[in-house]
C-alpha positions, -999 to 999 in steps of 0.1 A, spaced: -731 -415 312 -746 -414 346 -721 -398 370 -697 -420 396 -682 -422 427 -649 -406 432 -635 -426 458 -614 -454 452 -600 -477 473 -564 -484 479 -547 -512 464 -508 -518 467 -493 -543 444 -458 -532 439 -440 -552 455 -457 -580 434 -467 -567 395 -440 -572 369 -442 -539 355 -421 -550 321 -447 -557 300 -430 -570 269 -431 -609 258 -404 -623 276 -405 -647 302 -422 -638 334 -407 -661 363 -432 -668 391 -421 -701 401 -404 -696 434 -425 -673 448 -460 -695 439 -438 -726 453 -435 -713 486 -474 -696 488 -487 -731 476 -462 -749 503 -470 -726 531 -501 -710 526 -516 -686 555 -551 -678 559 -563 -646 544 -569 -611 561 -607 -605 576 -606 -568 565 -604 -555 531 -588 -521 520 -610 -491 529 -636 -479 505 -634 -446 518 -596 -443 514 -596 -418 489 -563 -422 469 -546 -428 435 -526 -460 443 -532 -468 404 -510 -465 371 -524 -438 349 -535 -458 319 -562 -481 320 -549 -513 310 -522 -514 339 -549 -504 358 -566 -537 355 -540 -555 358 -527 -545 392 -564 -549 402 -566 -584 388 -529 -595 395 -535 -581 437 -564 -603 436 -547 -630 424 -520 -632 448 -544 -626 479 -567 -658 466 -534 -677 469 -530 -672 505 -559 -689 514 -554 -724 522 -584 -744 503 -593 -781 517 -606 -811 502 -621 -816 477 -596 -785 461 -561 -798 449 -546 -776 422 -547 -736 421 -537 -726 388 -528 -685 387 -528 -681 346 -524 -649 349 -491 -652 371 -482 -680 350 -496 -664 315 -486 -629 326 -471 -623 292 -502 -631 271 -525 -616 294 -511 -584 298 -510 -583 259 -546 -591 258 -551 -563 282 -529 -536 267 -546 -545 228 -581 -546 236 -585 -526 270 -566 -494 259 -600 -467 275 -632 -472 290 -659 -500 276 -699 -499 282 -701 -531 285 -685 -556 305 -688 -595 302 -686 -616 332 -672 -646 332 -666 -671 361 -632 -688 363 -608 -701 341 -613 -733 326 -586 -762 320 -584 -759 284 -590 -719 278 -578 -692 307 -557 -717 322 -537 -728 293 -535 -687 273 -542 -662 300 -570 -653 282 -608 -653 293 -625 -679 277 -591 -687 261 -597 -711 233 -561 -715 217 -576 -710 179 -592 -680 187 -568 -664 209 -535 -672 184 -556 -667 151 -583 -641 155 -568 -622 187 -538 -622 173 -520 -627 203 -485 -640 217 -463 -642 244 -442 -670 268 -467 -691 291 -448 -706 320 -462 -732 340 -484 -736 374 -460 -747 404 -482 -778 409 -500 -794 379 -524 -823 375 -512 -845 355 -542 -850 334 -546 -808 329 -504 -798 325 -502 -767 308 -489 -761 270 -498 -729 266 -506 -722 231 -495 -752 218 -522 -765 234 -541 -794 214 -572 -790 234 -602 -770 222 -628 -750 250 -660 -758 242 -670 -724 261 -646 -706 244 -653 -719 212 -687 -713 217 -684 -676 228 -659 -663 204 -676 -682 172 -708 -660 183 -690 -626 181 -667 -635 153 -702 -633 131 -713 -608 146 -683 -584 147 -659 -598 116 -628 -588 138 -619 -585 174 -612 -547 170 -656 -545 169 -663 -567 196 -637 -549 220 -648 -510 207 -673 -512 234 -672 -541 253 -641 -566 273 -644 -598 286 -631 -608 321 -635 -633 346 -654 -628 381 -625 -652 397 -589 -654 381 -576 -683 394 -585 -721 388 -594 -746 416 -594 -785 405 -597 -814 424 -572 -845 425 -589 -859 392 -587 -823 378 -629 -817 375 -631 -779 377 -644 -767 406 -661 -730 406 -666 -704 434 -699 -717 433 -692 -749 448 -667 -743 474 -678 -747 510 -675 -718 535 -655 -707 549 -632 -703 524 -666 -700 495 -675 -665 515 -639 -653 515 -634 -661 478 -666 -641 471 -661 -614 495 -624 -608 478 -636 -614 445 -668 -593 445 -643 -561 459 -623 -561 429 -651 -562 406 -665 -531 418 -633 -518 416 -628 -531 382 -664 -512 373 -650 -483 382 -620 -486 362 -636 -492 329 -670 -465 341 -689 -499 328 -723 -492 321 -737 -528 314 -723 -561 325 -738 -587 307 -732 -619 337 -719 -655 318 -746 -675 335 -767 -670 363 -735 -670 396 -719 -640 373 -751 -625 376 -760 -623 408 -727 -614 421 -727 -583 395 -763 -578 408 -751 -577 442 -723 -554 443 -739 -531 418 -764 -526 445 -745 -530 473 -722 -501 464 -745 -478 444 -729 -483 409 -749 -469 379 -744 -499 363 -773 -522 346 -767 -557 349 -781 -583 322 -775 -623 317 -770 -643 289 -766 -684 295 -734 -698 301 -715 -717 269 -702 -744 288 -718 -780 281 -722 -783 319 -748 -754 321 -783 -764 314 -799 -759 284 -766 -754 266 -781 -767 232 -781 -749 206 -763 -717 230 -754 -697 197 -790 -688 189 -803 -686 219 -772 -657 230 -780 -643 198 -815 -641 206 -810 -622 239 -784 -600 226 -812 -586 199 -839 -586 230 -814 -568 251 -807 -542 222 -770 -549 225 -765 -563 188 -759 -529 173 -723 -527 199 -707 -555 175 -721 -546 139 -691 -532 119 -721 -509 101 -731 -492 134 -717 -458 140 -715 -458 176 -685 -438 188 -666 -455 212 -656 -443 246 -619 -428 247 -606 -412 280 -595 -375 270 -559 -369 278 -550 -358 312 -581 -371 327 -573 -407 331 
């Protein structure tokens, strides 16, 4: 493995992270009320890249999760216009599920990261889980845990949680692939996890999804500028050595931080599942296609003797 920086940036979060980590309800409410009722523009600075400290639990999946759950609470701040409506948080509001999905399948270090977007209506949103579709994450995940609800919802996207009656295309899609590939989850995540670039949802009044991609600056640059910072810092985390971007905006943002920080880390694409993205038809082959062209098919054969990456103890 080529070798890494050892600075890390700072990143407090305890004042916010629920550190219990067991399945009972998480209660966010208040506190999301009064962000979404008063929010505040964001900060112009970000924390200090050459701040060398240890501001981070020991073990990698609570790692991740204050990364991902300080992001989360600093893209609530900003105060999005029109055409944005709704901000769902699911991992605020899913904290339970996700942090499950975190601890199960994020327990060391992965070569190879997945890149996502943002959450959609029907997957993230409603489990907590990238690409969330219910099916998958209750019946081949095998995971649980309470699901609150947004502090605003639109009425035509309210969240169930797992009793959700809705299926993800995308999700479908992309877990369908790997469940042939890999026969259980415990394959696909050996080597590999599956995150999201952005962590919160943005909708507009008739609830159509609207991504990072679309959002107008100012509030587009800061959403990237946050967003692309915890990435890196995510990379670093997990010592990723490939990140394979979800359509062509995860790419080029993995593209550009790789190089703008120096990461040893190859970035790759593979087209987005979603019916919106062009050429969607007939995605299954054509991911399976660039996962054998991209050598990355042997990661989620159950034959394939590829050891996976375990931090030694002591040197997390």
């Amino acid at each position: 493995m080529s070798e890494w920086p050892v600075k890390r940036a700072r990143v407090d979060v305890k004042e916010d992270l629920p550190l219990d980590l067991s399945m009972r309800s998480i209660s966010t409410g208040t506190e999301s009320e009064k962000s979404q009722e008063s929010p505040s523009n964001c900060p112009s600075t970000l924390p200090n890249h050459s701040e060398i400290t240890q501001n981070f639990p020991p073990d990698v999946p609570l790692r991740l999760l204050s990364l991902e759950f300080s992001l989360t609470k600093t893209l609530q701040k900003i105060l999005f216009p029109a055409p944005v409506e709704y901000l769902y948080s699911p991992i605020e509001y899913a904290f339970s599920v996700h942090s499950n999905y975190l601890q199960k399948f994020c327990k060391h270090e992965k070569k190879i990261l997945f890149l996502g977007m943002n959450p959609g209506p029907w997957g993230m949103s409603q489990t907590g889980v990238p690409f969330g579709e219910v099916n998958t994450v209750v019946n081949w995940l095998g995971l649980s845990g309470h699901i609150d609800k947004p502090p605003r919802e639109q009425p035509a996207r309210r969240v169930t949680g797992l009793l959700c009656k809705r299926s993800e295309v995308s999700g479908r899609r992309f877990w369908e692939l790997f469940k042939g590939l890999c026969c259980t989850p415990e394959i696909f995540f050996r080597h590999s996890f599956l995150r999201n670039y952005c962590p919160v949802a943005l909708m507009d009044a008739a609830g159509r999804n609207i991504t990072p991609a679309e959002l107008k600056d100012p509030e587009k640059s800061r959403v990237i500028e946050l967003c692309d910072w915890f990435l890196v810092e995510s990379i670093k985390v997990l010592r990723v050595e490939k990140i394979v971007g979800i359509g062509r905006f995860a790419e080029r943002r993995a593209k550009h931080v790789v190089k703008t920080f120096g990461l040893p880390t190859e970035v790759l694409w593979m087209p987005h599942p979603s019916p919106r993205s062009t050429g969607s038809q007939d995605w299954s082959t054509k991911a399976l296609n660039i996962l054998n062209n991209l050598n990355l098919s042997k990661f989620f054969s159950h034959e394939a003797n590829i050891p996976a990456v375990i931090i030694p103890p002591g040197n997390e």
